[in-house]
C-alpha positions as CSV (number, residue, x, y, z in Angstrom):
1,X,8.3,-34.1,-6.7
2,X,4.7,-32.7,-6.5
3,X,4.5,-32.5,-3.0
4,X,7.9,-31.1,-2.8
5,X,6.5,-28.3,-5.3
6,X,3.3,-27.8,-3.5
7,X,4.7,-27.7,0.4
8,X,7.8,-25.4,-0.8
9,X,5.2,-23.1,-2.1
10,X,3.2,-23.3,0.9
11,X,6.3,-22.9,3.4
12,X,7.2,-19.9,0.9
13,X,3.6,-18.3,0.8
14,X,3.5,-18.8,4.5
15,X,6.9,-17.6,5.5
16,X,6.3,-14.4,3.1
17,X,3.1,-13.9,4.9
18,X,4.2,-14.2,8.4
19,X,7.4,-12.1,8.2
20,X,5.8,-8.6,7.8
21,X,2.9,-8.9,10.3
22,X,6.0,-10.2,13.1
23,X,8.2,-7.0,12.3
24,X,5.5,-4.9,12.5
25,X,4.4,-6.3,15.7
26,X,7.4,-6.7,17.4
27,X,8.7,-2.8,16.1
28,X,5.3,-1.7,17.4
29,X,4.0,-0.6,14.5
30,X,0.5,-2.3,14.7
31,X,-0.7,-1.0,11.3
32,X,-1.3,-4.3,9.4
33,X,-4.6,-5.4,9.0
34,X,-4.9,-8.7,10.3
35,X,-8.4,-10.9,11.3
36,X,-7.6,-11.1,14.8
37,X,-7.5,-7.4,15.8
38,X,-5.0,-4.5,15.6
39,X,-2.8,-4.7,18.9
40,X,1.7,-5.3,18.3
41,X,1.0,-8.4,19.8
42,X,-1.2,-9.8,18.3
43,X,0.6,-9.0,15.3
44,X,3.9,-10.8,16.2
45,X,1.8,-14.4,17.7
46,X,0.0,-14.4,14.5
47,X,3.4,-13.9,12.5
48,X,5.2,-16.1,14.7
49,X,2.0,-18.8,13.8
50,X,2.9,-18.1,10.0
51,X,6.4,-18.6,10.5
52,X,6.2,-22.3,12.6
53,X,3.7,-23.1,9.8
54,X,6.1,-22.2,6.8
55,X,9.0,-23.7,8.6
56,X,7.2,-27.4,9.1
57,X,6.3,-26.9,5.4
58,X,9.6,-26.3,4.5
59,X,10.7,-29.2,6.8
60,X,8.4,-32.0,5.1
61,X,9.3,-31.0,1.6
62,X,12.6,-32.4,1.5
63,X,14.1,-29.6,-1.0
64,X,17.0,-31.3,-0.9
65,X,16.1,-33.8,-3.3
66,X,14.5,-31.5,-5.6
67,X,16.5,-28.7,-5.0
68,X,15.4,-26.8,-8.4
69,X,11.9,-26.9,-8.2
70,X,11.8,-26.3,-4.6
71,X,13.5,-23.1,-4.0
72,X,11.4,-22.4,-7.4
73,X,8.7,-22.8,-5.4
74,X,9.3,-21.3,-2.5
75,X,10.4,-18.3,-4.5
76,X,7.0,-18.0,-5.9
77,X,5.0,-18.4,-2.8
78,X,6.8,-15.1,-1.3
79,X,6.4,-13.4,-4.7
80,X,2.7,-14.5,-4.8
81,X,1.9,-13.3,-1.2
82,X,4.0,-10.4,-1.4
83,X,1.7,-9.7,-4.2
84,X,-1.9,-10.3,-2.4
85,X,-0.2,-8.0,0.3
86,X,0.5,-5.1,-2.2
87,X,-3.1,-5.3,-3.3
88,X,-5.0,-5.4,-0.7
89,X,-2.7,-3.8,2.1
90,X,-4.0,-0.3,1.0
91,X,-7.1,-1.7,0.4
92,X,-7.9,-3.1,4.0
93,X,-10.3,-5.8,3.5
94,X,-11.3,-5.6,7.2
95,X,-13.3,-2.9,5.9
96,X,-11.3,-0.8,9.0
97,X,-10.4,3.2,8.3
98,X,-6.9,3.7,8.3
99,X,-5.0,6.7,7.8
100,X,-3.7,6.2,4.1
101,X,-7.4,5.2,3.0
102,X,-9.7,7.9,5.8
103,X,-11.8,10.3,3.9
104,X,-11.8,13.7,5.2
């Protein structure tokens, strides 16, 4: 039951993780910050990366014998990235101007 707790947690985290930086990309709304640079693009491969990561997760956890603490799990990885997101979104820990956080 541990590693179903700890890989639904990881497919969650990643999954939570991957979905925003692919809808931005793919809507062309490039303003994520992300390690690998700033283009749509690259924003949907290294969502679509997140995703296939989550989903294999999500595949070796075999929720369906612990149904309970899986989805449990799973719940609180998105809640926990969704979280990191919030906080350091705004932030940009690239260290990169953006609008919302330029000086003038």
């Amino acid at each position: 039951m541990i590693l179903t707790v700890l890989l639904a947690f990881v497919a969650g985290f990643f999954i939570g993780n991957g979905l925003p930086y692919y809808v931005e990309g793919s809507t062309g709304r490039a303003v994520n910050p992300g390690p690998f640079g700033d283009g749509a693009a690259v924003n949907v491969v290294s969502g679509w990366i997140l995703l296939v990561v989550g989903a294999l997760a999500w595949h070796f956890a075999d929720v369906a014998a612990h149904p309970w603490p899986g989805w449990t799990a799973a719940a609180l990885g998105v809640l926990a990235v969704g979280l990191i997101h919030a906080r350091t979104w705004r932030a940009d820990v690239w260290g990169r101007r953006r609008p919302w956080n330029a000086t003038s």
